[in-house]
C-alpha positions as CSV (number, residue, x, y, z in Angstrom):
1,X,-77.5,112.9,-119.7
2,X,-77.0,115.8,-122.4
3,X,-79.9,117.4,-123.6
4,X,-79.3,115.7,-127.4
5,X,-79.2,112.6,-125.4
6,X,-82.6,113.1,-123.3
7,X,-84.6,113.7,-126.4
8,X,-83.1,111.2,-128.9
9,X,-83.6,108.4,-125.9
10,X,-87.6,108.5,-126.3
11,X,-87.8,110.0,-130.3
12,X,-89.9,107.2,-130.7
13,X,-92.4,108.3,-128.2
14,X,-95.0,111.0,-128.4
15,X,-94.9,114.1,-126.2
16,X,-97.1,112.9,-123.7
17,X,-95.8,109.3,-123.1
18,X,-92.0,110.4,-123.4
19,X,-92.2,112.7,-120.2
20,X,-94.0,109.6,-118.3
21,X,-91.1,107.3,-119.0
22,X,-89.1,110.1,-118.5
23,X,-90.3,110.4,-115.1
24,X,-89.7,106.7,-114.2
25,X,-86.3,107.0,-116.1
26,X,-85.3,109.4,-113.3
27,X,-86.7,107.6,-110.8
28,X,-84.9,104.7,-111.8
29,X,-81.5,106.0,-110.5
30,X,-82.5,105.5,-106.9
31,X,-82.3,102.2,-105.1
32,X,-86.1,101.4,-105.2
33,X,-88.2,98.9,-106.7
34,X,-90.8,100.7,-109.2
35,X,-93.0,97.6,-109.3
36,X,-94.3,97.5,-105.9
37,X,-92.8,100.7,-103.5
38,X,-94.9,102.7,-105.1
39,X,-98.3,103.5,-103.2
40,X,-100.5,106.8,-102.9
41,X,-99.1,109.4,-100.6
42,X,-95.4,108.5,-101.2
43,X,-93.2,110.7,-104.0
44,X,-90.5,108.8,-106.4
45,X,-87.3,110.4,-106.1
46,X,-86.3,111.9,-109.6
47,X,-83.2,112.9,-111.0
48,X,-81.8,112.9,-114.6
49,X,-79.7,110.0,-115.5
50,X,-75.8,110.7,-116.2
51,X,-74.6,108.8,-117.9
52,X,-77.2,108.0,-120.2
53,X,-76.2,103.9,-120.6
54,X,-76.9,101.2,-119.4
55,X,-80.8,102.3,-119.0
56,X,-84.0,100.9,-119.3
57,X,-85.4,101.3,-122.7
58,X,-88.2,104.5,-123.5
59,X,-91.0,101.5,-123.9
60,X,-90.2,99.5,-120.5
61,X,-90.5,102.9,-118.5
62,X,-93.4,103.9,-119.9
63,X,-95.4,100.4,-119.2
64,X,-94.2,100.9,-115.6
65,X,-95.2,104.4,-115.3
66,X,-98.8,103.1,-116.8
67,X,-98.9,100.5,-114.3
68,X,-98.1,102.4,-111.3
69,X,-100.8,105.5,-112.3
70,X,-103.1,102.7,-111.6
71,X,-102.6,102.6,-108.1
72,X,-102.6,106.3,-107.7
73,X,-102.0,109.5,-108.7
74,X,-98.3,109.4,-108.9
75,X,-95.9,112.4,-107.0
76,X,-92.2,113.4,-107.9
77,X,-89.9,114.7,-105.7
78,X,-86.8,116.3,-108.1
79,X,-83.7,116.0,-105.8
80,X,-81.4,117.8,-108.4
81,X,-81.9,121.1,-110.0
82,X,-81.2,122.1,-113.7
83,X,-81.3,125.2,-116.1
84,X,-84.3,124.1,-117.6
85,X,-86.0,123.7,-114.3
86,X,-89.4,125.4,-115.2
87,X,-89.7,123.5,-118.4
88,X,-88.9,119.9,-117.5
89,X,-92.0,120.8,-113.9
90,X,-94.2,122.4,-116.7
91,X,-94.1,119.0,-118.6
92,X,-94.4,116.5,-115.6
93,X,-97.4,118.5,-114.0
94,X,-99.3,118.4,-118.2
95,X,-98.0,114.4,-118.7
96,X,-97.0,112.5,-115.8
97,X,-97.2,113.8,-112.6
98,X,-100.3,114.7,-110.1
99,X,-98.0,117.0,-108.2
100,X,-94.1,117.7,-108.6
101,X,-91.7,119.7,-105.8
102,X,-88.1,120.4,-105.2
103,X,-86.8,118.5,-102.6
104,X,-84.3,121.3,-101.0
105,X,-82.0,120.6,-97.8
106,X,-83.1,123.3,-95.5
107,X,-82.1,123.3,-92.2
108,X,-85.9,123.8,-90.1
109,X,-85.9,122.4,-86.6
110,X,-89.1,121.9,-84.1
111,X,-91.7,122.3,-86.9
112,X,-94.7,122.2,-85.6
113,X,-98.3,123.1,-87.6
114,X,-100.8,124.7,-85.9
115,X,-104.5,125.1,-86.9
116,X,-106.5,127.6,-87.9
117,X,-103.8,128.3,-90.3
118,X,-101.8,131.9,-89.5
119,X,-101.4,133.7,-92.6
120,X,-99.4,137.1,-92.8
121,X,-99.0,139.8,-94.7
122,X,-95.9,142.8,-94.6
123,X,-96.6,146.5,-94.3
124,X,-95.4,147.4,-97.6
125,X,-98.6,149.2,-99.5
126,X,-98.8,146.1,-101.9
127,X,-98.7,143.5,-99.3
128,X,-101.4,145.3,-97.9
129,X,-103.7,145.6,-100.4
130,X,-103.2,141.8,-100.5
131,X,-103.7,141.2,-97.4
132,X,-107.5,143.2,-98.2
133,X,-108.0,140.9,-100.8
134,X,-107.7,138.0,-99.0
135,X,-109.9,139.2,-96.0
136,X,-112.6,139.7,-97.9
137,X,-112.3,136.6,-99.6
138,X,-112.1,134.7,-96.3
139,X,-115.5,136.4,-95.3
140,X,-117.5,134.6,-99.0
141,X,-116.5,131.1,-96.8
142,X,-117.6,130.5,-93.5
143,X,-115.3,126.7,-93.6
144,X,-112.1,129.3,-94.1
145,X,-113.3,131.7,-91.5
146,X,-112.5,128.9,-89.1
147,X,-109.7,127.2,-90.6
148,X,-107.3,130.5,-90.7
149,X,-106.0,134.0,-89.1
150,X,-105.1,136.9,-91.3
151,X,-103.3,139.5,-90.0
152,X,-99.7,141.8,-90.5
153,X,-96.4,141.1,-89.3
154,X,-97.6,144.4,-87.3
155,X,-100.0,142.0,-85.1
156,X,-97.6,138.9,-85.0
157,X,-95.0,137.9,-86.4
158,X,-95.0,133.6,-86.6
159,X,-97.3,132.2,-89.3
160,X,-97.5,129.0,-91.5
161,X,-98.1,130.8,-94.5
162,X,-96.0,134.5,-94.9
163,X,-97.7,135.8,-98.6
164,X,-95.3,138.0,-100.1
165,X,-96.3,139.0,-103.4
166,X,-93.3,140.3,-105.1
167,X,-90.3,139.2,-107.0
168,X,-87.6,137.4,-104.6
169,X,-85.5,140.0,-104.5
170,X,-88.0,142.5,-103.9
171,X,-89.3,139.9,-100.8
172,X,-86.3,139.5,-99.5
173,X,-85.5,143.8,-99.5
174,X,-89.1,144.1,-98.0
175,X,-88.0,141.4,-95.1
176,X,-84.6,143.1,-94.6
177,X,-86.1,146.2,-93.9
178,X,-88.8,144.6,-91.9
179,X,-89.1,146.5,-88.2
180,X,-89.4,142.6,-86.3
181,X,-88.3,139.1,-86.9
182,X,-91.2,137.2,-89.3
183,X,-91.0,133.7,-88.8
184,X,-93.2,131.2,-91.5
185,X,-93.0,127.5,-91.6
186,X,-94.0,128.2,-95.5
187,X,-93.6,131.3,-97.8
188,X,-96.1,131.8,-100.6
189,X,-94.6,134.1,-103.4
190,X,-97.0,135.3,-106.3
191,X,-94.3,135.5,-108.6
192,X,-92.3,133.1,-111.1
193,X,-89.6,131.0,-110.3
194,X,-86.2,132.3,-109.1
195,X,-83.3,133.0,-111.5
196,X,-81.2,132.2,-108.3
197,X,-81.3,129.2,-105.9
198,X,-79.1,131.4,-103.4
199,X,-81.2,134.1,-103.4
200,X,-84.4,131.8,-102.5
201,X,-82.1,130.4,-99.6
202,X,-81.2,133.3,-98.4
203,X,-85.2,134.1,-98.2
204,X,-85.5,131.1,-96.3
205,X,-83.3,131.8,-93.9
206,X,-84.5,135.0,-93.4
207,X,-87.8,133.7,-92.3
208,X,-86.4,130.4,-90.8
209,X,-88.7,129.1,-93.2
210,X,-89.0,124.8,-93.5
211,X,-89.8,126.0,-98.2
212,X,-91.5,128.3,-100.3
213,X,-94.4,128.0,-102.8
214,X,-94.1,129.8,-106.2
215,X,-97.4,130.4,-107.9
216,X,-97.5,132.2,-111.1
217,X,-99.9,135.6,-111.2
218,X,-102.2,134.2,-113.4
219,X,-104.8,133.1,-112.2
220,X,-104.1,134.9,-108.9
221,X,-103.9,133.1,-105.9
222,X,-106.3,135.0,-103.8
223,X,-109.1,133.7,-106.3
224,X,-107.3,130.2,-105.4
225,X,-107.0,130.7,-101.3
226,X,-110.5,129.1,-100.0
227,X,-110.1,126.1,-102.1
228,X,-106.0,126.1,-101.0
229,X,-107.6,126.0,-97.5
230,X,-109.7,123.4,-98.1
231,X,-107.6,121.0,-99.7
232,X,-105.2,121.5,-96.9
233,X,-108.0,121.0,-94.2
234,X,-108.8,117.5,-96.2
235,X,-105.5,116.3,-95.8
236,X,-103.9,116.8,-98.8
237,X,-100.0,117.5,-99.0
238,X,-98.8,120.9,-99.3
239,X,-98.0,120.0,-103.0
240,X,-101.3,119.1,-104.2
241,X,-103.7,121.4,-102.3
242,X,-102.1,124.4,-104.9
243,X,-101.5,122.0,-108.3
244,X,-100.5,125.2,-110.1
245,X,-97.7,126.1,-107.5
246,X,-93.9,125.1,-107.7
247,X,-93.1,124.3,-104.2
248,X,-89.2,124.2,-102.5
249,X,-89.2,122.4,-99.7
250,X,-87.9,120.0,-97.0
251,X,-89.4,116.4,-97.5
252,X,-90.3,117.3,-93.0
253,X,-92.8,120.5,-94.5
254,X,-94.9,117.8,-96.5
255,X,-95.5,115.5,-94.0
256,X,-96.3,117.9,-90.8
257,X,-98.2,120.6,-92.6
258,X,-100.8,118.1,-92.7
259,X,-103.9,118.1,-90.7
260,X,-103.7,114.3,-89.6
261,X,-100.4,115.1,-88.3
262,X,-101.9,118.2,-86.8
263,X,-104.6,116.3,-85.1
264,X,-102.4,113.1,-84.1
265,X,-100.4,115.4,-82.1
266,X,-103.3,117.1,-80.6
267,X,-104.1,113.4,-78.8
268,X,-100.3,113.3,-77.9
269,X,-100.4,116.3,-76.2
270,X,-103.7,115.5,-74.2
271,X,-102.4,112.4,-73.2
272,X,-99.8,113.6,-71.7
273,X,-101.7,116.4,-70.3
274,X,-103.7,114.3,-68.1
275,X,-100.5,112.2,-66.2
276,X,-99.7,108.9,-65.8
277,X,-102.3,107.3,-68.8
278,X,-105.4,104.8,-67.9
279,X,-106.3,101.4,-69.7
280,X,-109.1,101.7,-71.7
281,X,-111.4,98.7,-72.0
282,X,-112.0,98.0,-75.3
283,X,-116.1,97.8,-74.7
284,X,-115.5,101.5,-73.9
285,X,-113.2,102.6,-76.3
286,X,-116.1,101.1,-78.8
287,X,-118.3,102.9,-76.8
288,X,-117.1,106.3,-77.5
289,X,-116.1,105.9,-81.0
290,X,-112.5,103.5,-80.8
291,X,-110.5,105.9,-78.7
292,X,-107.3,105.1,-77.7
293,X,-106.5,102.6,-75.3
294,X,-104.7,104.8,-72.6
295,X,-106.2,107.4,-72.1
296,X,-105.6,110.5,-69.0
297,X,-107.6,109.2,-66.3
298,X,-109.1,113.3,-65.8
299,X,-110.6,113.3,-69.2
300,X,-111.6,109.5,-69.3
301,X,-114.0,110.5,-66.2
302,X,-115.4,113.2,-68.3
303,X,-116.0,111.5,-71.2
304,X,-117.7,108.9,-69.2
305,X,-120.3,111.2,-67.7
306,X,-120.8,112.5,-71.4
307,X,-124.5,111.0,-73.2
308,X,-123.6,111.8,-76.5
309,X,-120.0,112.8,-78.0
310,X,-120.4,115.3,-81.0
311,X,-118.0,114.9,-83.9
């Protein structure tokens, strides 16, 4: 579809409803029916039509993009990347979208989340100062004390977040010169978007990083960071716990940087800590709040002996 095309299709629209049946348009071009795939916590797959025809009128996209806002707040995931990138996000997030990312291919094997969050900082005097910033903002919040590490890729050098506030080339300098290898399952940078996808990937790869999240300078993201935190610690999606980031990223980063996929592996990994797993009669598994119904037969004996579990 050529730009003349994209806006003469909806003229008959206002600004507001042409970018929501824009964003069904789009989502149109994948093999997926709109009426009743759609529920909360999955994205729709976006592109931009080419060739414009055949393709449902302005009118019919727009009644289904009203009907499925009703079940929830409805996520894109752009699969294809244009020069106008910023603009045609900017106008999702204001009209028809509670959250929009970039779904990129990078390659990011055994990623695993861990909790409290590790965020990290370079030596460079401006990461630093950062890095003060953000400690004492984590000391105003006694939730985010506990939910995340700050420290400097002088103290360790794996983190899920890696802040770098610079421009990407400047980032990916800083990291070159870096004394030890920084690994970060997500790397924040408080600047704009990147004039060059194949300097962001080269970032990436840098850090063997699963995407990145851009967030603009104003309004700074340290004043944003506890309620970043929290979002992320209620579950919500990398993508929506920072509404005024642009996130690049592997479809994998969205789904294990959450906590419920945190703490479902936590019960993996103590069930097979304990051996070969025990039934669990149901009576008992009501009994202590619906646990699972094999269960490692050294913790099942503690719990038994246990009056009163605490949440």
């Amino acid at each position: 579809m050529r730009r003349e095309q994209f806006g003469e299709w909806g003229k008959s629209l206002s600004v507001g409803d042409f970018w929501r049946a824009v964003a069904i348009l789009g989502a149109a071009q994948y093999d997926v029916n709109l009426t009743n795939a759609h529920t909360r916590g999955q994205h729709l797959q976006w592109k931009l039509p080419d060739p414009i025809l055949p393709n449902p009128s302005p009118e019919f996209c727009l009644s289904l993009w009203q009907d499925l806002s009703k079940i929830g707040g409805i996520r894109l995931a752009l699969t294809t990347f244009y020069d106008n990138q910023s603009e045609i996000i900017q106008n999702f997030r204001n009209y028809a979208a509670t959250s929009v990312y970039l779904q990129m291919p990078f390659p990011r094997l055994g990623l695993v989340w861990h909790w409290p969050v590790r965020i990290g900082f370079l030596v460079d005097p401006v990461s630093t100062s950062f890095q003060d910033i953000f400690l004492k903002e984590r000391e105003k919040h006694e939730t985010v004390r506990t939910l995340t590490e700050i420290s400097s890729v002088e103290q360790a050098n794996s983190f899920e977040f890696l802040i770098l506030p610079a421009p990407i080339g400047r980032a990916l300098q800083l990291l070159n010169n870096s004394p030890v290898t920084v690994q970060a399952h997500c790397l924040i940078l408080l600047s704009t978007l990147p004039e060059s996808f194949s300097q962001l990937a080269a970032l990436v790869r840098r850090t063997h990083s699963a995407g990145a999240l851009f967030h603009p300078d104003s309004p700074p993201f340290a004043e944003l960071y506890a309620n970043f935190i929290w979002n992320l610690s209620h579950d919500l999606p990398l993508d929506e716990a920072d509404p005024v980031g642009t996130l690049f990223a592997t479809s994998e980063l969205l789904t294990k940087a959450r906590i419920s996929r945190f703490l479902q592996r936590v019960a993996e990994r103590l069930v097979e800590a304990g051996g070969e797993p025990v039934p669990v009669p149901d009576s008992m598994a009501i009994r202590f709040q619906h646990l699972p119904k094999r269960y490692p037969g050294d913790l099942l004996g503690h719990l038994s002996s246990t009056k009163q579990l605490r949440r």
